[in-house]
Kinemage of the C-alpha trace (Angstrom):
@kinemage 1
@onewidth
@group {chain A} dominant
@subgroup {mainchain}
@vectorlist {calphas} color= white
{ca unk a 1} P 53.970 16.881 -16.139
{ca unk a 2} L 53.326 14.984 -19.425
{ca unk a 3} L 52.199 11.919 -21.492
{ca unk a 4} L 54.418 9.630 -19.753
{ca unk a 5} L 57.642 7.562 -19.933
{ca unk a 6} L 60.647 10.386 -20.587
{ca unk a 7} L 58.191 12.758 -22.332
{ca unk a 8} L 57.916 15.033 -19.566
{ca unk a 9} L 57.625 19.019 -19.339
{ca unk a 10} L 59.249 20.518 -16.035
{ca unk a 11} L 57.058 23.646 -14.992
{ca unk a 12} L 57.995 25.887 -12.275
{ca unk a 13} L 55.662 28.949 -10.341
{ca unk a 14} L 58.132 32.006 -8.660
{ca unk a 15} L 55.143 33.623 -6.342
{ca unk a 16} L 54.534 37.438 -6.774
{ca unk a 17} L 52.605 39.644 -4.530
{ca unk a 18} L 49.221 37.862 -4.906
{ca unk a 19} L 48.063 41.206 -7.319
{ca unk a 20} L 45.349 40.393 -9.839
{ca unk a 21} L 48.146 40.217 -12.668
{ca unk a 22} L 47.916 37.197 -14.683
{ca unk a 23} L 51.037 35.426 -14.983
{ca unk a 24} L 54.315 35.908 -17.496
{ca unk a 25} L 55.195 32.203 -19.095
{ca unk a 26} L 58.455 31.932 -19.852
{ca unk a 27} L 58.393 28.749 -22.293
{ca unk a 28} L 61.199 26.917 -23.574
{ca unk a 29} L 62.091 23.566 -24.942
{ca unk a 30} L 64.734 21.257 -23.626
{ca unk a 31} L 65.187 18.518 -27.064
{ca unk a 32} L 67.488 19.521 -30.101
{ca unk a 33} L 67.698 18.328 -33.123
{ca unk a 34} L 70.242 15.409 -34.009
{ca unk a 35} L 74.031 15.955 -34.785
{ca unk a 36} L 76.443 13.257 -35.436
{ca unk a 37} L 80.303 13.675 -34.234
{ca unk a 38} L 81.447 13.057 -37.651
{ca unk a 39} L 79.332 15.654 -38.694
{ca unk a 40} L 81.171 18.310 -36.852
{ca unk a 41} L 84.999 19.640 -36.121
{ca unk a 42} L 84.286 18.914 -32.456
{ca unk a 43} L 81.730 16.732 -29.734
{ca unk a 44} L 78.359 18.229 -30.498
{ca unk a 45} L 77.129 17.242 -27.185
{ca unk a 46} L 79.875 18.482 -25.132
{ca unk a 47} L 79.904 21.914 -24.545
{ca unk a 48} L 82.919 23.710 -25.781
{ca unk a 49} L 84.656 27.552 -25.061
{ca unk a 50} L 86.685 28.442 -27.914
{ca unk a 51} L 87.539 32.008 -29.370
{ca unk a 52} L 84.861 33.761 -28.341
{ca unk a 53} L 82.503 30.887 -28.942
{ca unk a 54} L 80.697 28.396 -27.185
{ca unk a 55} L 79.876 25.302 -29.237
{ca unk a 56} L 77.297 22.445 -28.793
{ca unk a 57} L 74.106 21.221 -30.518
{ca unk a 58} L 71.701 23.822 -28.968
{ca unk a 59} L 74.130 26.369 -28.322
{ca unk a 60} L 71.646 28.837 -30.380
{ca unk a 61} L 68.212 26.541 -30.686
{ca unk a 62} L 67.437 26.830 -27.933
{ca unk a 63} L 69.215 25.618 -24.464
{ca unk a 64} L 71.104 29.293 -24.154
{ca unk a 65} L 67.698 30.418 -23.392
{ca unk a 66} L 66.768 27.809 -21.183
{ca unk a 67} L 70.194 29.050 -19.147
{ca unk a 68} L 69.166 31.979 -19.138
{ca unk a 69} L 65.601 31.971 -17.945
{ca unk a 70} L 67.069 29.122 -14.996
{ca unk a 71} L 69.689 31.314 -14.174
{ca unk a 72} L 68.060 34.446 -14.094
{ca unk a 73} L 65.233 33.236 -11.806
{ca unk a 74} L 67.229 31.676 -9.526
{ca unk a 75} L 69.067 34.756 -8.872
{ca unk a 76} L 66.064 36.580 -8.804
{ca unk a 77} L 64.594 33.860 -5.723
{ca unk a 78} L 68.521 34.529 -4.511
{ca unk a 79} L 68.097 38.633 -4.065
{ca unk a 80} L 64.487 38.318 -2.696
{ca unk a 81} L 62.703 39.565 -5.304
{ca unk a 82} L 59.274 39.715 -5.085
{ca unk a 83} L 57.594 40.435 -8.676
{ca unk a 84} L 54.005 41.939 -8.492
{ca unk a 85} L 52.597 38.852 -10.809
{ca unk a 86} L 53.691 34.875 -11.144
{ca unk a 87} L 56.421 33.875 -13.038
{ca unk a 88} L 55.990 30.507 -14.382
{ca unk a 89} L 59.051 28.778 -16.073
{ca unk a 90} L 58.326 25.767 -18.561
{ca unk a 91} L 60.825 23.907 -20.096
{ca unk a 92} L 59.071 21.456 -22.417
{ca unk a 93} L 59.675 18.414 -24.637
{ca unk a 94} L 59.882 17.546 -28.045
{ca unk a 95} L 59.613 20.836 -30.289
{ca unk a 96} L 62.009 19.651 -32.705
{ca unk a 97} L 59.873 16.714 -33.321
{ca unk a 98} L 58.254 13.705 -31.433
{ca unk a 99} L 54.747 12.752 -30.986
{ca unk a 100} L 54.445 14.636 -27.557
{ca unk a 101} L 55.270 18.472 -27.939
{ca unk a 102} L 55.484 19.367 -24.606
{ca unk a 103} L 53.592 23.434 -25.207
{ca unk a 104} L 50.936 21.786 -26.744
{ca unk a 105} L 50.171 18.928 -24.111
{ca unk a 106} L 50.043 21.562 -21.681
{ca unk a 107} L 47.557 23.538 -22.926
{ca unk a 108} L 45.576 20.841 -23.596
{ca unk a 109} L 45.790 18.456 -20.399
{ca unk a 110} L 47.265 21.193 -17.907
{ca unk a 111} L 46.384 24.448 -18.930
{ca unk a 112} L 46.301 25.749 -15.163
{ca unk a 113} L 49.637 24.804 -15.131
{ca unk a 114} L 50.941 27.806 -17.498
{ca unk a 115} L 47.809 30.078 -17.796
{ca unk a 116} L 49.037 33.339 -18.024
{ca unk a 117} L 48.523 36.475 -20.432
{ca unk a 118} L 52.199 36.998 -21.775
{ca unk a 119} L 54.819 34.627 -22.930
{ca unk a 120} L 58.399 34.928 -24.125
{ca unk a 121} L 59.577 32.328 -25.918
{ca unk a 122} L 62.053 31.988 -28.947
{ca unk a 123} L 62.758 33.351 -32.462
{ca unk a 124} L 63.600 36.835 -32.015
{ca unk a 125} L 67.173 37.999 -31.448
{ca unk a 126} L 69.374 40.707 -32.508
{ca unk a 127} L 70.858 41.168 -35.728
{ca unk a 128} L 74.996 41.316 -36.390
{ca unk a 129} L 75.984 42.468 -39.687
{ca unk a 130} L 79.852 42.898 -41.035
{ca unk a 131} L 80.493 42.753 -36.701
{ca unk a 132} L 77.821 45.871 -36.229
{ca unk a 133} L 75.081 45.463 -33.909
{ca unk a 134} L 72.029 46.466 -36.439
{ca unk a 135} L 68.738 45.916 -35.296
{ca unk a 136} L 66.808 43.859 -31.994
{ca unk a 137} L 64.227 41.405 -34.153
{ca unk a 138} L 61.392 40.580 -31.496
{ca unk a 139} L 59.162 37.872 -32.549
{ca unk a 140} L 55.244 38.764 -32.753
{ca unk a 141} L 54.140 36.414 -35.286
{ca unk a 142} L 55.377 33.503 -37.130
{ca unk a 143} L 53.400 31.684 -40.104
{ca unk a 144} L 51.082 28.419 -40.252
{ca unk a 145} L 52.038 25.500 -42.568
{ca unk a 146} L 50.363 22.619 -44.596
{ca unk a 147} L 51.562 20.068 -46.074
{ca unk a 148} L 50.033 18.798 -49.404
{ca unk a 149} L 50.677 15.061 -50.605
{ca unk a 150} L 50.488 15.684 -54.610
{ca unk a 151} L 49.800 12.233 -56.491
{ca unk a 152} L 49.235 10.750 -59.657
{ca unk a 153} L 48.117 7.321 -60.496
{ca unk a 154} L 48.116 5.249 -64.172
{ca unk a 155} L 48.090 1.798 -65.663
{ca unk a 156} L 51.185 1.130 -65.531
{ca unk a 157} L 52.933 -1.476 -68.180
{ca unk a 158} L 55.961 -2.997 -69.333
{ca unk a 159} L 58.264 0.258 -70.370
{ca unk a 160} L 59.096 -0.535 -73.637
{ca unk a 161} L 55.445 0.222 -74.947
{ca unk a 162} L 55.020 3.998 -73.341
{ca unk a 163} L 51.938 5.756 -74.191
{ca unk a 164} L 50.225 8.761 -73.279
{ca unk a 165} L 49.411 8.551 -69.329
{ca unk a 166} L 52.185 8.119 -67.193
{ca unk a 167} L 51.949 9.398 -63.924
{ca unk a 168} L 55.288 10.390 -63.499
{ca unk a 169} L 55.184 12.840 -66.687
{ca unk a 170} L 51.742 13.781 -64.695
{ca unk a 171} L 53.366 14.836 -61.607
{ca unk a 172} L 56.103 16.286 -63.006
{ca unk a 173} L 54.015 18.676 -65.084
{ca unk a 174} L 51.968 19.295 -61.978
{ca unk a 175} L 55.027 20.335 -59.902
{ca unk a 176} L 56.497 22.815 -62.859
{ca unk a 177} L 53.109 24.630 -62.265
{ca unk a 178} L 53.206 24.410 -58.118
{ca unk a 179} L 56.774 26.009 -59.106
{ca unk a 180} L 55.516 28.736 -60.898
{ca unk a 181} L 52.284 30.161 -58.595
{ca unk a 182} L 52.868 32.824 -56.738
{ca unk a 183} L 50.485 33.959 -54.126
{ca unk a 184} L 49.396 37.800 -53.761
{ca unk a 185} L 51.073 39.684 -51.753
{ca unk a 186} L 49.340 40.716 -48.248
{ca unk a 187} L 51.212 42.554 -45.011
{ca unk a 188} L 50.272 42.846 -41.655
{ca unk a 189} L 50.590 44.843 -38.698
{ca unk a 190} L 53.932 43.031 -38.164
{ca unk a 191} L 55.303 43.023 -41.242
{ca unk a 192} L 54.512 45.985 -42.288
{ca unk a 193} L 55.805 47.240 -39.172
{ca unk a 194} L 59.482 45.650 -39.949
{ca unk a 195} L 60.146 46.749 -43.689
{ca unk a 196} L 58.951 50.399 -42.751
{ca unk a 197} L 61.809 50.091 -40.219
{ca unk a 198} L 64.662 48.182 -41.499
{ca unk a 199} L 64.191 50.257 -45.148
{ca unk a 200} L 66.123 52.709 -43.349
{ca unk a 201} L 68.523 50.420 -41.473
{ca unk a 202} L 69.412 48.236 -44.829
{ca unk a 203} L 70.014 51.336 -47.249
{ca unk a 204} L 71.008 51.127 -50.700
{ca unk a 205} L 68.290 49.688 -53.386
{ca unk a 206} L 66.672 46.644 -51.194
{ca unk a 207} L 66.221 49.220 -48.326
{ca unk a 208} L 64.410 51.847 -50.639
{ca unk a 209} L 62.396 48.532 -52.051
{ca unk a 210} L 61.717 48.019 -48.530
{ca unk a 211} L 60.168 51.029 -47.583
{ca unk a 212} L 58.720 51.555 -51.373
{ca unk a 213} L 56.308 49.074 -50.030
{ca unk a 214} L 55.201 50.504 -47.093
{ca unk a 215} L 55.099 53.979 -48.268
{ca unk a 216} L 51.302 53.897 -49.571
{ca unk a 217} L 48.035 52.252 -49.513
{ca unk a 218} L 49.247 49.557 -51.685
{ca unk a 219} L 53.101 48.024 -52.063
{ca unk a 220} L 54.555 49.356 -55.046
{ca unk a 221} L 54.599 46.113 -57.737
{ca unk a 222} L 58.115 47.017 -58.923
{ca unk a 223} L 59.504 46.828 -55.355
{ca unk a 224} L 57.753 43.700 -54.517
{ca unk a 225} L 58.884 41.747 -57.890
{ca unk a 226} L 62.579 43.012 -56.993
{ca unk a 227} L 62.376 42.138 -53.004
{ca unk a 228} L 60.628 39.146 -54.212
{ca unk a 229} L 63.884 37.744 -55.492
{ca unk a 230} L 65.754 37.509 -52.171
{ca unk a 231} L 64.040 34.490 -50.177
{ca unk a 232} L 63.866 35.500 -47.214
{ca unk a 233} L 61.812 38.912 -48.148
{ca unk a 234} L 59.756 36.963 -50.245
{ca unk a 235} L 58.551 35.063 -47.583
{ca unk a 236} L 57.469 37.664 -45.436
{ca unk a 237} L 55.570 39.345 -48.759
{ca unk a 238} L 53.281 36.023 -49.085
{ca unk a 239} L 52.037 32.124 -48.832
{ca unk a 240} L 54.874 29.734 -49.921
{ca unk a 241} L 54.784 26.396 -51.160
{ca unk a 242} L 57.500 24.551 -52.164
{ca unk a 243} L 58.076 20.728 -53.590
{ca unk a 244} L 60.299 19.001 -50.585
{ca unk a 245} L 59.812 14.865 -51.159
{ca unk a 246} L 59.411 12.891 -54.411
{ca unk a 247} L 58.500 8.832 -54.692
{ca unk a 248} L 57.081 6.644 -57.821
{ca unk a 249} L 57.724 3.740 -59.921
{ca unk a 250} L 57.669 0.326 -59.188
{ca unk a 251} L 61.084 -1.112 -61.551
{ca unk a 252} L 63.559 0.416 -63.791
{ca unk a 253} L 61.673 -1.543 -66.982
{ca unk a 254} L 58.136 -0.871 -65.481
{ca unk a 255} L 55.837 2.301 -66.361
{ca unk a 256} L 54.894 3.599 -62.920
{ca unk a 257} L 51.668 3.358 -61.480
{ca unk a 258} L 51.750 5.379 -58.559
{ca unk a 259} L 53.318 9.177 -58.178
{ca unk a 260} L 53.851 11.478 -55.148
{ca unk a 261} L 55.195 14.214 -53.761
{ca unk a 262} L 55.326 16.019 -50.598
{ca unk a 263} L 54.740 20.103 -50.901
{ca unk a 264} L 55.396 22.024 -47.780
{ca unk a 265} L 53.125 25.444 -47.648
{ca unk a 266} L 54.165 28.198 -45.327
{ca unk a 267} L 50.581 30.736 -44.405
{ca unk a 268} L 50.533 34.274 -43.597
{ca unk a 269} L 48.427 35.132 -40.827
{ca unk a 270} L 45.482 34.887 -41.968
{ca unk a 271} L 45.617 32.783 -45.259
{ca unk a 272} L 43.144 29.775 -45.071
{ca unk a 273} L 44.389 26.012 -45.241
{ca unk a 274} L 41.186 25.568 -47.750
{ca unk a 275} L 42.073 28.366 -49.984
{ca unk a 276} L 45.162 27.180 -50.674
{ca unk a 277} L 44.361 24.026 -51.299
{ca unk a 278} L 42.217 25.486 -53.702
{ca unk a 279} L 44.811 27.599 -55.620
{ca unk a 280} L 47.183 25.213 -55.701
{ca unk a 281} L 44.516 22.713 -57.325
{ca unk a 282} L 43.491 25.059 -59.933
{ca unk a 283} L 47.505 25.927 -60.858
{ca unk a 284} L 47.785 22.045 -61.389
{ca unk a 285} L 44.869 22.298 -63.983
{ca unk a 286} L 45.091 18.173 -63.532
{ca unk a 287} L 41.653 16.012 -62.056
{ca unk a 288} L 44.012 12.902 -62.722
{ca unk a 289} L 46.205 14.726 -59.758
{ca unk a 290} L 45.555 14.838 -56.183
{ca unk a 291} L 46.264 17.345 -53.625
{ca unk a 292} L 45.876 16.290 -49.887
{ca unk a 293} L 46.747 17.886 -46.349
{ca unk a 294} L 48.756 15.366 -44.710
{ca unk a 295} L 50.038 18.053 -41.986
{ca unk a 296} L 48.887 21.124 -40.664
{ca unk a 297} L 49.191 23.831 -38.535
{ca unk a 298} L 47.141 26.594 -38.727
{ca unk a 299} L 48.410 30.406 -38.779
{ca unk a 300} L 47.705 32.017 -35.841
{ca unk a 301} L 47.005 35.996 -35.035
{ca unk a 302} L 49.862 37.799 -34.621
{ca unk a 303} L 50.874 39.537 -31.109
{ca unk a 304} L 50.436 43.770 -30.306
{ca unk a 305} L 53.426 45.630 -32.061
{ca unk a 306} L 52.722 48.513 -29.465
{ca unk a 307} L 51.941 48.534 -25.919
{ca unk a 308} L 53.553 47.998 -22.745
{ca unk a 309} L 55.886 44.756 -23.420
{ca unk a 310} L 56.584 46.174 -26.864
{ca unk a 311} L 58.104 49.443 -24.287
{ca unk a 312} L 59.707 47.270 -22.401
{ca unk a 313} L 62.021 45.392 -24.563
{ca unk a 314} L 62.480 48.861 -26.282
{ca unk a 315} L 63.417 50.104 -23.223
{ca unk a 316} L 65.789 46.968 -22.008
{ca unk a 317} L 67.541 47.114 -25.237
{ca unk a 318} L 68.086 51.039 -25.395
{ca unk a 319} L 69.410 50.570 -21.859
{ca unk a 320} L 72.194 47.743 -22.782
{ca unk a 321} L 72.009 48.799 -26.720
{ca unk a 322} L 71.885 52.448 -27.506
{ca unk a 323} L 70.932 53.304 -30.332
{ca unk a 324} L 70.108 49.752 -31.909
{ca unk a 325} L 66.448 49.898 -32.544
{ca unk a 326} L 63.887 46.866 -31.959
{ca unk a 327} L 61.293 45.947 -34.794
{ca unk a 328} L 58.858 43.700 -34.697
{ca unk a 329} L 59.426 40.302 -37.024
{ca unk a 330} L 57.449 37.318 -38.257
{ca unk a 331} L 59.429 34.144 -38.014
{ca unk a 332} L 59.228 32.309 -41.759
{ca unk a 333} L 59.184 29.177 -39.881
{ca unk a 334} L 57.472 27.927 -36.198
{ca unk a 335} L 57.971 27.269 -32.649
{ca unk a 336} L 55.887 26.366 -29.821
{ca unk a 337} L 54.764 30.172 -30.025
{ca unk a 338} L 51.817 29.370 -32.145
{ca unk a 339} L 50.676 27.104 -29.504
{ca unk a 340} L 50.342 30.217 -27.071
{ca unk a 341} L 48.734 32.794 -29.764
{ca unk a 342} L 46.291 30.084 -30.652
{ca unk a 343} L 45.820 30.052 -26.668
{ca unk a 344} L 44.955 33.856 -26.784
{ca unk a 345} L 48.559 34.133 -25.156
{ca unk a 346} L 50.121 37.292 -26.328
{ca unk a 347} L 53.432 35.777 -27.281
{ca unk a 348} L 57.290 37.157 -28.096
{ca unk a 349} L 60.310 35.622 -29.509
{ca unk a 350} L 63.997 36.926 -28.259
{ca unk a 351} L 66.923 35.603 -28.322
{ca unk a 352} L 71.063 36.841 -28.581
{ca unk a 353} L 72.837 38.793 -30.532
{ca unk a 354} L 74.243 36.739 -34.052
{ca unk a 355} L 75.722 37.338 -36.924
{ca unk a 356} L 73.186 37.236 -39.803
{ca unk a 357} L 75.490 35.381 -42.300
{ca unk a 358} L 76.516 32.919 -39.902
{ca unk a 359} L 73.317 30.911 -38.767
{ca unk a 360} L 74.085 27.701 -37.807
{ca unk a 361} L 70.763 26.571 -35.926
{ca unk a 362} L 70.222 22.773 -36.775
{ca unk a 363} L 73.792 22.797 -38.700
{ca unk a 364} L 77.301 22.186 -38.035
{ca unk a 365} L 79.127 23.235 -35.252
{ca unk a 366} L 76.163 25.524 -34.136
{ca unk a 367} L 77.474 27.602 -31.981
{ca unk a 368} L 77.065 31.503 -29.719
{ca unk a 369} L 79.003 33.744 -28.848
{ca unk a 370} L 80.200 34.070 -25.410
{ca unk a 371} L 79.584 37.689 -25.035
{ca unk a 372} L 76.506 37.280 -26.877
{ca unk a 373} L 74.964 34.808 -24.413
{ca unk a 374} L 75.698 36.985 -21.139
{ca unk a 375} L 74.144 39.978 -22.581
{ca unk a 376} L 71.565 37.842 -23.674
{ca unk a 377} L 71.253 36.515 -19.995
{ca unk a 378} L 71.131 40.424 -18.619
{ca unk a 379} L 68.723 41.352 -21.182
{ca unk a 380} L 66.104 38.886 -19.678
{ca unk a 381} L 66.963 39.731 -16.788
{ca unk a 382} L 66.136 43.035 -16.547
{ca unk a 383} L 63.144 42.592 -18.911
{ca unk a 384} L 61.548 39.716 -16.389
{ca unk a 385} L 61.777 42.446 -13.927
{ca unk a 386} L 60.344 45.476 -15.985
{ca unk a 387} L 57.143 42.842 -17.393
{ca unk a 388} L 56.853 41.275 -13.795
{ca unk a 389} L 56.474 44.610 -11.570
């Protein structure tokens, strides 16, 4: 099912027992981003087994999943299995990018095709660090983003007679300020959920920071301005926005008329488009600058950090795991989850086991481990079966 053409979304039903249980989706997306052969040590689009590895654009983002979800239902049909709900398998198009994301054409042309009340999907995983098996991340809320054009407009002139306006000098001043604002800090449910549990897990001074700011009513400043540092905490702690495109001028001996740049805004849960907009406006402190959405998607609620799927991957990964705990994440980025949340879908990301200094999603010679990818194969496995009945 889809638009049309080779934008097309492959959606398959495995029959339960006819209960009243609404279905489990299990949704995953088929494209990848680009990779060129010179790019890499070996054919990107050939899969590859080497030391331990196995290498190939997607290898990680996100066709090991789509093996696995395949593989594990056919084996499943294969055994006679009989789950007490529907399973429904969809395997969509054009996540990475494209004018027809397959998740989101579904819910809005087919929705009876994946109706359901619980969806895995990716950006969770487990966490290797220095070849230990740390922590099982699972996925139960990811941020919105909008993106602001920024632009600043003047006379213009020949560019040996300069004056005052310029809109280059305009923008530039205006991006200093984007560069400096940083939002307030606000956690929820999910994220206050993860530092209170990987404090303890990360030790030494960013893991006491971590659970500093958990430990009362309100995060403790001195924590926050120190975990604030490291990007990827920082992004969990609040709203982003970032400058990521520049254009302007006309000629090299010409005093530009026309300034812009692109600033790419990452939203808690929760944060408004509007209110942003706002902020960022009054940072700029310039009516001769502009700020305009161009691209948006907003944040969605996150998923339950308790309750019975939360036991069951805590179960499944004690089982194959032991003593490697799960905690709940928010992915810093998005996937075709916030599609399903929006949908009142209670939604999960998972994923393998992979080294945490070695992420090579979207990059050169992207790649999983071979271990990592069976386990990651039994882990669904037996989680299907413990969320299906």
């Amino acid at each position: 099912a889809g638009p049309g053409g080779r934008k097309q979304n492959l959606v398959a039903r495995y029959r339960g027992s006819g209960s009243n249980r609404r279905p489990l989706l299990l949704l995953a997306h088929a494209d990848v981003v680009d990779a060129r052969r010179e790019d890499w040590s070996v054919d990107p689009f050939t899969l590859l087994e080497r030391g331990g590895f196995l290498f190939g654009r997607g290898t990680i983002d996100m066709k090991d999943l789509v093996a696995a979800f395949v593989t594990n239902l056919i084996g499943l049909r294969g055994e006679g299995y009989r789950p007490d709900r529907d399973i429904v398998l969809a395997v969509t198009a054009d996540e990475e990018g494209g004018e027809a994301n397959g998740a989101e054409w579904l819910l809005r042309n087919r929705p009876d095709l994946i109706e359901a009340s619980l969806c895995l999907t990716e950006g969770g995983g487990g966490q290797i660090h220095e070849g230990r098996y740390a922590a099982y991340t699972l996925q139960a809320a990811e941020k919105g983003y909008v993106t602001f054009s920024l632009e600043a407009r003047s006379a213009g002139g020949h560019s040996s007679l300069p004056g005052p306006d310029n809109a280059i000098h305009r923008l530039a001043a205006a991006l200093t300020r984007v560069a400096s604002q940083q939002f307030p800090v606000a956690l929820n449910e999910v994220t206050r959920t993860f530092f209170a549990r990987m404090g303890p897990l990360e030790g030494g001074s960013v893991g006491r920071d971590m659970s500093a700011i958990v430990a009362g009513p309100l995060p403790d400043p001195d924590a926050v301005r120190r975990l604030s540092r490291l990007p990827y905490y920082n992004a969990l702690l609040r709203t982003t926005c970032v400058a990521t495109g520049l254009d302007g001028g006309e000629a090299e001996n010409a005093l530009p008329q026309r300034a812009s740049a692109l600033v790419n805004c990452r939203l808690l849960p929760g944060a408004e488009i509007g209110a942003v907009q706002q902020a960022l406006t009054k940072a700029i402190a310039d009516p001769a600058v502009s700020v305009i959405v161009v691209a948006r998607t907003e944040p969605t609620a996150p998923s339950p950090t308790a309750g019975e799927t939360v036991k069951a991957v805590e179960d499944t990964a004690r089982e194959m795991w032991p003593g490697v705990p799960v905690v709940p994440a928010m992915g810093t980025g998005t996937t075709d989850g916030r599609f399903l949340r929006a949908a009142r879908i209670a939604t999960y990301g998972v994923g393998p086991f992979r080294d945490i200094e070695d992420n090579r999603a979207h990059g050169r010679d992207e790649r999983i481990g071979v271990k990592q990818f069976y386990e990651e194969r039994e882990f669904l496995y037996r989680l299907i079966k413990r969320l299906a009945g």
